[in-house]
PLY file of the C-alpha trace (Angstrom):
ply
format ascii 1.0
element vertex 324
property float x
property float y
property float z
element edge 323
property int vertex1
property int vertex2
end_header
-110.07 38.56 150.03
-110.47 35.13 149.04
-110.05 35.45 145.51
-107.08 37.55 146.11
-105.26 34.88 148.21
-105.92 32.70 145.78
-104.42 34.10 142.90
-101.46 34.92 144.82
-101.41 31.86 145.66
-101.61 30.41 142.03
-98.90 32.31 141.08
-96.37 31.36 143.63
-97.69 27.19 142.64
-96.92 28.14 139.43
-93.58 29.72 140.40
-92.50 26.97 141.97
-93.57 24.35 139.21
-91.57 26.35 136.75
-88.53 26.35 138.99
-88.53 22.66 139.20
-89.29 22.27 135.91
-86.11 24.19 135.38
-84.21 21.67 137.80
-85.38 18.38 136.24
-84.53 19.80 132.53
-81.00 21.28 133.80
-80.82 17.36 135.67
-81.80 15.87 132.49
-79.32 18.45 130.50
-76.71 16.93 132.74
-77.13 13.40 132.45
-77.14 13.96 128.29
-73.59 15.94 128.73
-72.35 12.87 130.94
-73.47 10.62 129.17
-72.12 11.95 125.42
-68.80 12.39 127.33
-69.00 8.74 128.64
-69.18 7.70 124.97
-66.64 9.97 123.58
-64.62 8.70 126.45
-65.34 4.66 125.51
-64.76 5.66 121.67
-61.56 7.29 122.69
-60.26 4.54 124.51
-61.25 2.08 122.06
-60.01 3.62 119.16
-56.31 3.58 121.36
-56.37 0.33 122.36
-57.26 -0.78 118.53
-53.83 1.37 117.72
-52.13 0.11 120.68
-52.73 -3.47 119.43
-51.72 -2.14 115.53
-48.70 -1.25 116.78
-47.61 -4.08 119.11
-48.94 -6.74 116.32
-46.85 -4.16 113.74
-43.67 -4.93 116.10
-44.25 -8.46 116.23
-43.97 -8.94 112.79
-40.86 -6.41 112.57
-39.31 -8.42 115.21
-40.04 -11.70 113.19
-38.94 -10.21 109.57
-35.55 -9.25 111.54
-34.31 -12.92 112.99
-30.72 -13.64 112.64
-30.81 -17.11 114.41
-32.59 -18.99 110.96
-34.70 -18.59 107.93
-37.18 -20.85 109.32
-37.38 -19.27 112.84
-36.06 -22.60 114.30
-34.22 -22.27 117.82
-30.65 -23.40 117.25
-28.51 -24.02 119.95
-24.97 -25.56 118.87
-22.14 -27.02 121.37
-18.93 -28.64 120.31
-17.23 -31.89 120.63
-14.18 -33.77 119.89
-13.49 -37.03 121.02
-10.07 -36.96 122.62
-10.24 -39.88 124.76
-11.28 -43.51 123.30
-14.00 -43.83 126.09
-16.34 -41.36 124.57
-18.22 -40.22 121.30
-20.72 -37.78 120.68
-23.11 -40.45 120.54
-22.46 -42.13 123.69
-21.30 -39.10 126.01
-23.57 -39.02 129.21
-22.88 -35.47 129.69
-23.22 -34.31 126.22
-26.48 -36.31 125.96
-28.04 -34.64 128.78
-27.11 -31.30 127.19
-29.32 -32.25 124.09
-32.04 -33.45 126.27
-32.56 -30.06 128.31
-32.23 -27.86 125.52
-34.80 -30.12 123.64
-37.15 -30.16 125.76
-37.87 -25.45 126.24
-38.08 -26.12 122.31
-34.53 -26.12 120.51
-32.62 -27.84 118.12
-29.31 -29.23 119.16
-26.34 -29.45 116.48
-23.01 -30.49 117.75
-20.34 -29.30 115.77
-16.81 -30.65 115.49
-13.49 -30.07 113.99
-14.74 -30.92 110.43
-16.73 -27.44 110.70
-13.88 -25.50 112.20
-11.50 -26.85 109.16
-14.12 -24.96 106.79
-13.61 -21.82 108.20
-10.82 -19.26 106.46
-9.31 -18.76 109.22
-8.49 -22.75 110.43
-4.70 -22.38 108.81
-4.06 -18.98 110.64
-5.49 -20.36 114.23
-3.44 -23.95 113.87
-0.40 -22.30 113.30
-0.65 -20.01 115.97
-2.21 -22.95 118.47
0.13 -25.79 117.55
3.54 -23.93 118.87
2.46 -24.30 123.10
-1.27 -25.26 123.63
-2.32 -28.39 124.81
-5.00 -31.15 123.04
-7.50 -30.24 125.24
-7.21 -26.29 125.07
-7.10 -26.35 121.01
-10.44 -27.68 120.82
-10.95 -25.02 122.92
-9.87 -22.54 120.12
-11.25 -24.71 117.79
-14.84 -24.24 118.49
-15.08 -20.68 117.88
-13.95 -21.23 114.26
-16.42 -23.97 114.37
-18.96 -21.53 115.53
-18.27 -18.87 112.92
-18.26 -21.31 109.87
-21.80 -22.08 110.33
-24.03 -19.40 107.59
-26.46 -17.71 110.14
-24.45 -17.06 113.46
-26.55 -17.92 116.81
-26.46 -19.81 119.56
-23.31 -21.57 121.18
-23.11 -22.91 124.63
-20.88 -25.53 126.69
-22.61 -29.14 126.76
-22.34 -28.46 130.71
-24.46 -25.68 130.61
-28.13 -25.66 130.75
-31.19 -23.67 130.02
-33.10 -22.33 133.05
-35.34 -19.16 132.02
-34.08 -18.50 128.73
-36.42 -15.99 126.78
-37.36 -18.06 124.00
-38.10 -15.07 121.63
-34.14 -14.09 122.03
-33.35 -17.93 120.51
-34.51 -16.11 117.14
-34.02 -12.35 117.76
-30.18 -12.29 118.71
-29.89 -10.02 121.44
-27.76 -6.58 121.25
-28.88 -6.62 117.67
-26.66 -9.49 116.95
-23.41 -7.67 118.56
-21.47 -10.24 120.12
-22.68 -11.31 123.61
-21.34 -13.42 126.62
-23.50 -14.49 129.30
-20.53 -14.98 131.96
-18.40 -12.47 131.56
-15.12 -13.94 129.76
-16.52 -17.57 130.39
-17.33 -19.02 126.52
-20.43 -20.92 128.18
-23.04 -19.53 126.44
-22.49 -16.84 123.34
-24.58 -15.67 121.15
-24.03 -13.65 117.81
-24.71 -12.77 114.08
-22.37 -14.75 111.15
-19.89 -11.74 111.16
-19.59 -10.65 114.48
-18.54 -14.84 115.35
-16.07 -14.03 112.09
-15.03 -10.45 114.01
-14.11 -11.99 117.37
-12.61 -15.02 116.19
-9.99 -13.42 114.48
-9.33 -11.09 117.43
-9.11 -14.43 119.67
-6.35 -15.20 117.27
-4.80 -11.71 117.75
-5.23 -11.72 121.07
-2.98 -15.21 122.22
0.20 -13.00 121.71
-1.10 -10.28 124.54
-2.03 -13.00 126.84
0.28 -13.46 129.96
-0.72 -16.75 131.88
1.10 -19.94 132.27
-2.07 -21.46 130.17
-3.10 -20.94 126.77
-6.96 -21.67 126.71
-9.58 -19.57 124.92
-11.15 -18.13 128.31
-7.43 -16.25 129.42
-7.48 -14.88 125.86
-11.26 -13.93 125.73
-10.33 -12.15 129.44
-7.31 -10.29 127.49
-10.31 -9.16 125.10
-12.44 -7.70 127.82
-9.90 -5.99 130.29
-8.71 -4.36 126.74
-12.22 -2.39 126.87
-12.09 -1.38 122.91
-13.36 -4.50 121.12
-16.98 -3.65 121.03
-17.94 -7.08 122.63
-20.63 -7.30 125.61
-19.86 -9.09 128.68
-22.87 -9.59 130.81
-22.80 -9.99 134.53
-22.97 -13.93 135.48
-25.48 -13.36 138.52
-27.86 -12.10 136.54
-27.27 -13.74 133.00
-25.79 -17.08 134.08
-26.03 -18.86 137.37
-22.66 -20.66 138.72
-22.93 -24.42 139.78
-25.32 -26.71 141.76
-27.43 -23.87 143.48
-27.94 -25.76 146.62
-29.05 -23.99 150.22
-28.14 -27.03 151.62
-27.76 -30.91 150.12
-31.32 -30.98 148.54
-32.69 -28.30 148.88
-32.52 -25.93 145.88
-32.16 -21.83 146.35
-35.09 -20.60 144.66
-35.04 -17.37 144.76
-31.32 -17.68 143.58
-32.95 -19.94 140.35
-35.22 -16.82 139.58
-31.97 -15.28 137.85
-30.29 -16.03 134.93
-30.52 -17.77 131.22
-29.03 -20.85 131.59
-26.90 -22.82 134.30
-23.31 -23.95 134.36
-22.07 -27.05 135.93
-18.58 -26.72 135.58
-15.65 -28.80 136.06
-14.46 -26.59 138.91
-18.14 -26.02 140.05
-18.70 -29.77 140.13
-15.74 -30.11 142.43
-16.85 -27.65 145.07
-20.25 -29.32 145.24
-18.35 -32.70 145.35
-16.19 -31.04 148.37
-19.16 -29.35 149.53
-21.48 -32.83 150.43
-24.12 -30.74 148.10
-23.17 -33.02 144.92
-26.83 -34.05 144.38
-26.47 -37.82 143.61
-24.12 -40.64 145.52
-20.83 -41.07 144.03
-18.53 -44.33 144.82
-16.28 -43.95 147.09
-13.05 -44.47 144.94
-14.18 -41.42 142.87
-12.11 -38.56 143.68
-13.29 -36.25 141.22
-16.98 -36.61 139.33
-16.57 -37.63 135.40
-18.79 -36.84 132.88
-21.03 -39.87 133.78
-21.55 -38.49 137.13
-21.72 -34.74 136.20
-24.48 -35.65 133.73
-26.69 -37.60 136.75
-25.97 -34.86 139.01
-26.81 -32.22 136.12
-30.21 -34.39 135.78
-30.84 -34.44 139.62
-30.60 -30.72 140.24
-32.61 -29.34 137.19
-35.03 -32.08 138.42
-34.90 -30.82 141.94
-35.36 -27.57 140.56
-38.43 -28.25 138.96
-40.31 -29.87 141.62
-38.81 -27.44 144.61
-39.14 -24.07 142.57
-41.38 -24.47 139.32
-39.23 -24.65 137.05
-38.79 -21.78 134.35
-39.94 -17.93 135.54
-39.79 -16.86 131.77
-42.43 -19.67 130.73
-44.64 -18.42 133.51
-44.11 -14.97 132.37
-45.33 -15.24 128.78
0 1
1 2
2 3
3 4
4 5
5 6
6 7
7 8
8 9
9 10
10 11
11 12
12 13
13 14
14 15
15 16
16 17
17 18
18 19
19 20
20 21
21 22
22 23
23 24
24 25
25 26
26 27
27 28
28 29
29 30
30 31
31 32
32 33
33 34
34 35
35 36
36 37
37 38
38 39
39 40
40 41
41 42
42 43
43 44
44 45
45 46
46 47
47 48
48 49
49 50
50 51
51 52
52 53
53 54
54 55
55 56
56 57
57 58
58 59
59 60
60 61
61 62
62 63
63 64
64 65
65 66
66 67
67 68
68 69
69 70
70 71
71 72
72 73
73 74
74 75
75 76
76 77
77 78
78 79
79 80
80 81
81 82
82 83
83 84
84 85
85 86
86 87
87 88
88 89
89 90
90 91
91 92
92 93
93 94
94 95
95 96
96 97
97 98
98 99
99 100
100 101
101 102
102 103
103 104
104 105
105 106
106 107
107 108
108 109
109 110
110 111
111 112
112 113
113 114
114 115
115 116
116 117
117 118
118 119
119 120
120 121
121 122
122 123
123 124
124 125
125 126
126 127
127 128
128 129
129 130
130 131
131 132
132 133
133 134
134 135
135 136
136 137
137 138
138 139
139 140
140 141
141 142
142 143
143 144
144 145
145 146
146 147
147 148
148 149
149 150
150 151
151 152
152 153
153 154
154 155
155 156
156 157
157 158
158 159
159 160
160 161
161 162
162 163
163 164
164 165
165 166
166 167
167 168
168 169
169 170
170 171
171 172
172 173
173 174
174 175
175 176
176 177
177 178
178 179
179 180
180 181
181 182
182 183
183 184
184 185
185 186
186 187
187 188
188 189
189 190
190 191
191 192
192 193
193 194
194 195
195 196
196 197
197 198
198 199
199 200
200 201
201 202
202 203
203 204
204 205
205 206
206 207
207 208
208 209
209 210
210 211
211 212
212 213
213 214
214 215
215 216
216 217
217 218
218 219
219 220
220 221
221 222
222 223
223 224
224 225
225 226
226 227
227 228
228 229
229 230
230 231
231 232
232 233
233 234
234 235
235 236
236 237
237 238
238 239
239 240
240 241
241 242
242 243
243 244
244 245
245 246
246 247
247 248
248 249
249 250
250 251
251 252
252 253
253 254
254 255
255 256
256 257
257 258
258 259
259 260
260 261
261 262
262 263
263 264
264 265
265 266
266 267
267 268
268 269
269 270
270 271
271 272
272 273
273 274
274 275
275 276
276 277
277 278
278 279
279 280
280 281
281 282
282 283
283 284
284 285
285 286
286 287
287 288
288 289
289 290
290 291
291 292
292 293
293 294
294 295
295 296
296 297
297 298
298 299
299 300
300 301
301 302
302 303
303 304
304 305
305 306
306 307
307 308
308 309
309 310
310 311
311 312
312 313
313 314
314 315
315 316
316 317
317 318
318 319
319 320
320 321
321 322
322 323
């Protein structure tokens, strides 16, 4: 009887060993699968993110052996002026000086053109004729610059000396957006452009065209651009100035700059007309005498200075230098 219960009972021991035997190797089979499939996973993933990288480092260089801004990869940004008072030059122009300085310092290189580069342009005959009939001093070199701008070899970069970069995306100064199409940052506002050598040629010649089709008791460049846009067949882009170009001094109140309102936008522009309502407003950011009616250029470029400052300090400064 003894022997007997102990055989049976060897056999279910022995059962039982071999069924956990059977569990730890299954375990252990398992953990193997897992841990193969980890590997193949981390191989996987490695050998996407090495392709990932090919192809964003593949772009890059696309994107660089594509500029239209400059052989060199220089940013460009080019204004115009003409002296037409015998107060001013473009070496001693407070306003014009400040221009250079702000642009200078997010990395460009400022080149003011002048009517000496719009007389090399084809077209300067065709435009003078056309401009010399009913447009005033001031207006023509309003025409003038955009045959300025087209004479020069590789396109870019034109702005107002009044307007300002805020977050301008750097890697645009080189790559012309739109794929070098023509492009205006504030609607029919000329205060900041940007396009390749032909389509500056393209539009420039439609400006011409398009003074006969203007109806407005003034002849200036920006009615005539307008003409171009509410036309709707030019192939020209005209982008949205809330979003591509902020208006003025973007006070909440005297001082205090809107920065969520500063988030927005390329560049800022302190016009005449915006300068005024500031002026009207009490939110001009620097004391004027009180025998100024109407801010000058001296006092546009020290209230240009004090905002961009204010912004700065208040807000940070540029969201697209963050960014990258």
């Amino acid at each position: 009887m003894m022997n007997g219960r102990f055989s049976s009972n060897t056999t279910t021991t022995t059962n039982t060993r071999s069924v956990e035997n059977r569990r730890h190797s299954s375990k252990r089979a398992f953990i193997f699968i897992g841990v193969v499939v980890a590997c193949l996973f981390c191989i996987v993933e490695e050998q996407s993110l090495s392709s990932h990288l090919r192809r964003t480092l593949s772009n890059e260089n696309s994107l660089t052996s594509t500029t239209t801004n400059s052989d060199d990869d220089r940013l460009v940004i080019h204004t115009f002026f003409e002296d037409l008072s015998s107060t001013s030059s473009s070496q001693g122009n407070p306003l014009l000086d400040a221009w250079k300085e702000e642009w200078s310092r997010i990395g460009f290189e400022t080149k003011i053109l002048t009517m000496e580069d719009a007389r090399q342009h084809p077209l300067y005959e065709t435009m003078k004729d056309v401009i010399d009939r009913d447009v005033d001093s001031y207006n023509k070199m309003c025409f003038y610059r955009w045959l300025a701008m087209a004479s020069q070899a590789e396109g870019g970069w034109m702005s107002d000396y009044d307007t300002f970069p805020t977050n301008f995306p750097l890697d645009e100064g080189i790559n012309l957006p739109n794929d070098g199409k023509f492009t205006s940052y504030e609607f029919h506002v000329p205060s900041l452009m940007s396009a390749s050598k032909d389509e500056w040629d393209r539009v420039s010649e439609l400006l011409i065209d398009g003074i006969s089709r203007t109806n407005n008791t003034i002849i200036s460049d920006m009615y005539v651009f307008q003409t171009l846009r509410e036309e709707e067949n030019h192939d020209i882009v005209f982008l949205p100035p809330p979003y591509n170009m902020k208006r003025g001094f973007v006070y909440y109140s005297p001082g205090t700059v809107n920065c969520r309102e500063m988030r927005l936008g390329r560049a800022v522009h302190l016009s005449h007309w915006k300068t005024r309502e500031a002026f009207a407003n009490g939110k001009f950011p620097v004391e004027v005498e009180d025998v100024v009616k109407v801010p000058g250029d001296k006092h546009r470029a020290l209230g240009a200075k004090k905002f961009l400052e204010d912004w700065r300090q208040q807000c940070g400064g540029s969201t697209w230098s963050k960014a990258s």
